[in-house]
C-alpha positions as CSV (number, residue, x, y, z in Angstrom):
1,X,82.7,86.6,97.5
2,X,79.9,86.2,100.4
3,X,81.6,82.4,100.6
4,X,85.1,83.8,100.9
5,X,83.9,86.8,103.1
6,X,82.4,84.2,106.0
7,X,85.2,81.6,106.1
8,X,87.5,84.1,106.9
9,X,85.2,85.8,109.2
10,X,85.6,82.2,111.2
11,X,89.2,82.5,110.9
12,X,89.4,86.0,111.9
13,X,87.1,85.3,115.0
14,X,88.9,81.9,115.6
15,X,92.5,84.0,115.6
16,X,91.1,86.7,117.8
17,X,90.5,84.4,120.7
18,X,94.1,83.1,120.9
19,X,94.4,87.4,121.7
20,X,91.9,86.7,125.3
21,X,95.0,85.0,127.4
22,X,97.1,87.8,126.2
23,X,94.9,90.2,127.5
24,X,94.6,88.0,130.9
25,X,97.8,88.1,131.2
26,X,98.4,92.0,130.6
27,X,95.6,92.9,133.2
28,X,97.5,91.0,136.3
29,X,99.7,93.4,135.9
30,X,98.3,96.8,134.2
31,X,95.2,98.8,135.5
32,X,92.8,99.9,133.0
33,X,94.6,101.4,129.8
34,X,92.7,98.8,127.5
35,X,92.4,101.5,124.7
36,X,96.1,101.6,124.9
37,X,96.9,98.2,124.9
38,X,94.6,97.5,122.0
39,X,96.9,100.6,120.1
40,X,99.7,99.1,121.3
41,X,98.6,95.6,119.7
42,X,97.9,96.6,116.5
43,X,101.2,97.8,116.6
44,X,102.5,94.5,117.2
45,X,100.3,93.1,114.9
46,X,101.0,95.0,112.0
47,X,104.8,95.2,112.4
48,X,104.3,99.1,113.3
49,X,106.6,101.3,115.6
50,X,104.8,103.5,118.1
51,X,105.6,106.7,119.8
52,X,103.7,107.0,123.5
53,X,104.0,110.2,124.9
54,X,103.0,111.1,128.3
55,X,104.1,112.0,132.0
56,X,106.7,110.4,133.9
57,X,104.7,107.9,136.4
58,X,102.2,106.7,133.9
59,X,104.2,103.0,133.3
60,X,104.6,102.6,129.9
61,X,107.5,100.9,130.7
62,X,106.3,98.4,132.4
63,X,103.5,98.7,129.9
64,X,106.1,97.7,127.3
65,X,108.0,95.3,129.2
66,X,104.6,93.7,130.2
67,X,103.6,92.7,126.7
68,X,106.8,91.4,125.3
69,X,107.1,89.3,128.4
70,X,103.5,88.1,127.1
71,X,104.3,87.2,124.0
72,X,107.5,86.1,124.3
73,X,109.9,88.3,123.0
74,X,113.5,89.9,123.9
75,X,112.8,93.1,125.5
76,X,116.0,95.8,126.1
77,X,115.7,99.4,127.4
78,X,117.7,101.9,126.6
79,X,118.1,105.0,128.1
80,X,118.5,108.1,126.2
81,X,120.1,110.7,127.3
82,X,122.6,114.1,126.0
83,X,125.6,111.9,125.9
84,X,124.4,108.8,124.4
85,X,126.2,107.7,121.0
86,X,125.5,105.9,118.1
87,X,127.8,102.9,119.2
88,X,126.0,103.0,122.2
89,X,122.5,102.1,120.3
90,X,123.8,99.8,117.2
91,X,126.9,98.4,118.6
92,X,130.9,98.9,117.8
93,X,133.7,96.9,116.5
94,X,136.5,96.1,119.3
95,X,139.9,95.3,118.3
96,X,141.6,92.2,119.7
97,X,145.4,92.1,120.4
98,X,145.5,88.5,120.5
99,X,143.9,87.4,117.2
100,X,145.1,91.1,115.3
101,X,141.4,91.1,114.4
102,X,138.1,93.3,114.8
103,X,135.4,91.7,116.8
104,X,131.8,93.2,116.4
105,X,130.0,93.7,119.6
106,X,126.3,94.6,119.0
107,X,124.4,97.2,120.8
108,X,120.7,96.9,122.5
109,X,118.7,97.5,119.6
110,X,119.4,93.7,118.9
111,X,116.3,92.8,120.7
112,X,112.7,92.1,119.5
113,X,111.1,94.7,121.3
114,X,113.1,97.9,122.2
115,X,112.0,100.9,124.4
116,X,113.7,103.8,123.7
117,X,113.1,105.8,126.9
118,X,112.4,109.3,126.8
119,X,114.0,109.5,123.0
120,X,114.0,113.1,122.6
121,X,116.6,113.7,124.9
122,X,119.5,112.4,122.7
123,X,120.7,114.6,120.0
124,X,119.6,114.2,115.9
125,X,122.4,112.5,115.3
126,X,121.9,109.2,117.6
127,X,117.8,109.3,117.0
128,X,118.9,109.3,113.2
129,X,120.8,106.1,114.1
130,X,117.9,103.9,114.8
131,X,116.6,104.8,111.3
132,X,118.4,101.8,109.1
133,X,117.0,99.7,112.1
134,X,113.3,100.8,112.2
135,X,112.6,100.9,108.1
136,X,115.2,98.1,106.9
137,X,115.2,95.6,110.2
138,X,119.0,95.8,109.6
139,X,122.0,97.3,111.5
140,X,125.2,98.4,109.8
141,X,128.3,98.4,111.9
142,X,131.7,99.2,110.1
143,X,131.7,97.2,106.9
144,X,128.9,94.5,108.2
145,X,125.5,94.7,107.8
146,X,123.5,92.6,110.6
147,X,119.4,91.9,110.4
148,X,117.6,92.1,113.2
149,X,115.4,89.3,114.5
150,X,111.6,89.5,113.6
151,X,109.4,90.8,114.9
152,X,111.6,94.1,115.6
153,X,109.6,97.0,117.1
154,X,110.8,99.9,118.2
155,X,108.5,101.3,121.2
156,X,109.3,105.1,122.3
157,X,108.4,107.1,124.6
158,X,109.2,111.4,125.4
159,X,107.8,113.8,128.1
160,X,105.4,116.1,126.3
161,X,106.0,118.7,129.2
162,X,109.6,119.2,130.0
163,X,111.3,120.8,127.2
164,X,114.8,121.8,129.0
165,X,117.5,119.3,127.6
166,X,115.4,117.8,124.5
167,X,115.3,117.7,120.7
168,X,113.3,117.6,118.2
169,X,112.7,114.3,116.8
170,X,113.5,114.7,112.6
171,X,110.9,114.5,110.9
172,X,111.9,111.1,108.9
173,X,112.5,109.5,112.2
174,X,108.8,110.6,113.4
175,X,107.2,109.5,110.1
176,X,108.5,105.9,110.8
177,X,106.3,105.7,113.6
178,X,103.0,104.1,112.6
179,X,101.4,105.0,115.6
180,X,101.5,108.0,118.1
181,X,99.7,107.1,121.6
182,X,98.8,110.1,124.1
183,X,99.0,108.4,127.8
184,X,96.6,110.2,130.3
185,X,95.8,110.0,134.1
186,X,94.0,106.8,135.6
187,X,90.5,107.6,136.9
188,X,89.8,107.3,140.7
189,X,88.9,104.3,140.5
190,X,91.9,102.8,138.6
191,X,93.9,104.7,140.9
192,X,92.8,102.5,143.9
193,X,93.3,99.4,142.4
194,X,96.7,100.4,141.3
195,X,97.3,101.4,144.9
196,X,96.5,98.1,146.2
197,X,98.2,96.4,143.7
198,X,101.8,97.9,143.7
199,X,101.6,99.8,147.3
200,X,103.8,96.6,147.9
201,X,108.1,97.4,148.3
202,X,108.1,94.1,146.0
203,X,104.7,93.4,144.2
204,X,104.2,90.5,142.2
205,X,104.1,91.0,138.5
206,X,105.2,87.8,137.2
207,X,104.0,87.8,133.7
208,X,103.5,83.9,131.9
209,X,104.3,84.0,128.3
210,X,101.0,82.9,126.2
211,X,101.8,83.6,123.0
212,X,105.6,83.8,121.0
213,X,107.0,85.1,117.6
214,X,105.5,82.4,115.2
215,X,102.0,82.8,116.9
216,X,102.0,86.5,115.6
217,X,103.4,85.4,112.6
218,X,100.1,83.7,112.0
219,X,98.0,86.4,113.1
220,X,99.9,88.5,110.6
221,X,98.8,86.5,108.2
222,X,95.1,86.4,109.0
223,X,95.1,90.3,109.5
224,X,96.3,90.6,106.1
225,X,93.7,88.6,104.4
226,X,90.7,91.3,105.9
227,X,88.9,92.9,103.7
228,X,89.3,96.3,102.5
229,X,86.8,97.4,100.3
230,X,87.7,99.8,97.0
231,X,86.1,102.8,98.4
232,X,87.0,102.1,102.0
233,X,90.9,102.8,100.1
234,X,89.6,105.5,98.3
235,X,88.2,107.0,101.8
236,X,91.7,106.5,103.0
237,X,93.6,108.3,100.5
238,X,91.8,111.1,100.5
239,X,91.5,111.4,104.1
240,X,95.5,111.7,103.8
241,X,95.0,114.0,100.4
242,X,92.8,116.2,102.4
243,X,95.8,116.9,104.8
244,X,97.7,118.8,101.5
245,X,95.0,119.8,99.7
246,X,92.1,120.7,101.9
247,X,90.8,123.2,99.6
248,X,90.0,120.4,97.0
249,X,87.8,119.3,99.4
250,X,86.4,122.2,100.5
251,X,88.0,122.7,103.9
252,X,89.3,125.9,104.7
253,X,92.1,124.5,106.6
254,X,95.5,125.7,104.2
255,X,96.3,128.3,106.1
256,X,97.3,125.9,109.1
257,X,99.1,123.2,107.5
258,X,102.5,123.7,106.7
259,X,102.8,120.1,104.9
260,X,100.3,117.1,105.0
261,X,100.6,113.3,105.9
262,X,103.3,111.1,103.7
263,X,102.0,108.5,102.0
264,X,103.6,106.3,104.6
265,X,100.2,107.6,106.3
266,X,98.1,105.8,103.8
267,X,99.6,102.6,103.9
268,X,99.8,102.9,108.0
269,X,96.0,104.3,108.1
270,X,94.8,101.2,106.2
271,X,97.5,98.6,108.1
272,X,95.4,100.4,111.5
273,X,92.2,99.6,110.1
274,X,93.2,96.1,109.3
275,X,94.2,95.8,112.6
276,X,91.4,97.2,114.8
277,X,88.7,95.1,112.6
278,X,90.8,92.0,113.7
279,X,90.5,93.0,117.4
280,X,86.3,93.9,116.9
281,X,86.4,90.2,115.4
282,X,85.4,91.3,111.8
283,X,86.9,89.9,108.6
284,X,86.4,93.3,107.0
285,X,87.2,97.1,107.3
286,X,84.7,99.6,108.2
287,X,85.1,103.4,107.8
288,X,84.4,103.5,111.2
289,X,87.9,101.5,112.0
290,X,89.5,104.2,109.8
291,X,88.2,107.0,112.4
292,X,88.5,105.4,115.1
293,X,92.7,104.9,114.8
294,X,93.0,108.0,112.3
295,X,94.3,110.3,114.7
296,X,96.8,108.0,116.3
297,X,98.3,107.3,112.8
298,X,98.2,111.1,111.4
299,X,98.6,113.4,114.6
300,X,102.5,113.3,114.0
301,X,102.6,113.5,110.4
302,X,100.9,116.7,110.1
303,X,102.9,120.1,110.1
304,X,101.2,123.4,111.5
305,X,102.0,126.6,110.8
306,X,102.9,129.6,113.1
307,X,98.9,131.2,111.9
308,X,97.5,127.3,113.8
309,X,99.7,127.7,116.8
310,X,99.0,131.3,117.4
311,X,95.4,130.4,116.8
312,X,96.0,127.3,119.2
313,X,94.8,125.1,116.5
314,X,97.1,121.5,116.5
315,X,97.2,118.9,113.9
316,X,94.5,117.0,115.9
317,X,91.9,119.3,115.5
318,X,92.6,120.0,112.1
319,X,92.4,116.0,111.7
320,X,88.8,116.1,113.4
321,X,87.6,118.3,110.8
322,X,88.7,116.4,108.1
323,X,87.4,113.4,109.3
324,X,83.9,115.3,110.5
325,X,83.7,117.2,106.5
326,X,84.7,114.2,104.3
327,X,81.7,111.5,103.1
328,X,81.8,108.7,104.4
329,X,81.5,105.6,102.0
């Protein structure tokens, strides 16, 4: 096992260093954020779709548009907005007069890497339309069903401020994000650099592509050989059973969860451990990477009851005590 264990330490470490161009390449552009881009890489990673939420101004974006330039992969932004329709998302069929026949012409989501911008403002209806494409990596349109090129990832983002002219996400679509990223202000600091780097009417962002599709491939493949240890998975699962049954745990937390984390949340939890181990270089999972990228994989998945909001209690702090109460292995 030790044997195993250190050859695929030098294969995790060897893998991790094709990720240091990447990370060049992201910084010409983006200032700071590297927590975020690390998220946002595990994402990629581990086939996962992530939710950012945050102000307008903040560039995720060009955040997202940055990295699949990076690596290589089709990029299409769509805009959602009240009037948006399915077709508009997945695509249509369009009747010819000249052949008698039915042509299919496919929508944006056929792309590696689509942002849907500011996805809350489009009604349940088109949201619900991306699910087929985010858990299946297929799109139906009429009588065809069409699979979408790996890697697909579905990158979102919503204003967690203005309310006026939104909707709720359903909670199936929410639960197919692995990961939900909070953006937040630069620092002083940042700020300035940002300021002399796009103060420019054109600046130069010109992004060189370092990596492409069959280099994650084999990354994939490396991150899924890490090493999870039996009661690092049994740390995980009842980290997520302590989100339904807190009491079983002694947490007095019942009153302020209205349901707990899906089991999606396990396998996600454990896919995000995988993950940040491969970024620290490691070939095994520590609880610590199961802390460190618990909130980002749960905060969505947990629902709070009127007693937690009146209290101004959120699923994140309810997460913190779970994770501070539970023993760690």
């Amino acid at each position: 096992m030790t044997t195993d264990l250190t050859v695929h330490t030098q294969l995790v470490e060897a893998a991790r260093q094709r990720l240091t161009p990447l990370y060049a390449q992201v910084g010409r552009v983006l200032v700071g954020q590297r927590p975020l881009i690390d998220r946002l890489l595990v994402g990629v990673l581990t086939g996962g779709h992530v939710l950012l939420e945050g102000v307008p101004g903040l560039a995720k974006t060009l955040m997202v548009r940055t990295l699949a330039r990076a690596l290589r992969l089709s990029f299409k932004r769509i805009q959602f907005t009240p009037d948006l329709l399915p077709a508009d998302l997945l695509g249509t069929q369009i009747y010819k007069p000249t052949t008698g026949e039915f042509v299919v012409k496919k929508g944006p989501v056929f792309a590696q890497v689509v942002l849907a911008d500011e996805i809350n403002r489009a009604p349940a209806k088109v949201q619900s339309a991306l699910l087929e494409a985010m858990q299946e990596k297929q799109v139906t349109i009429g009588e065809n069903t069409f699979p979408l090129e790996e890697p697909f990832l579905v990158l979102a983002t919503q204003n967690p401020i203005e309310q006026e002219g939104t909707y709720p996400l359903p909670e199936a679509q929410v639960d197919r994000f692995m990961l939900k990223l909070k953006l937040t202000y630069p620092n002083r600091d940042e700020e300035l650099q940002i300021l002399d780097r796009m103060s420019a009417i054109e600046p130069a962002l010109y992004v060189e592509p370092v990596l492409e599709p069959a280099d994650l491939f084999d990354l994939r493949r490396v991150l899924d050989g890490i090493y999870v240890d039996a009661r690092i998975k049994g740390y995980i699962v009842d980290v997520v059973q302590a989100t339904r049954r807190p009491a079983d745990f002694g947490l007095d937390l019942a009153a302020y969860i209205q349901f707990g984390a899906s089991p999606r949340a396990t396998i996600f939890l454990t896919r995000g451990a995988r993950g940040q181990a491969f970024l620290d270089g490691r070939a095994y999972v520590t609880p610590q990477d199961v802390k460190s990228i618990a909130l980002e994989v749960m905060r969505h998945r947990l629902g709070i009851t009127y007693e937690a909001e009146a209290e101004e209690i959120t699923s994140e702090t309810i997460l913190e005590r779970i994770l501070e109460k539970l023993p760690v292995p």
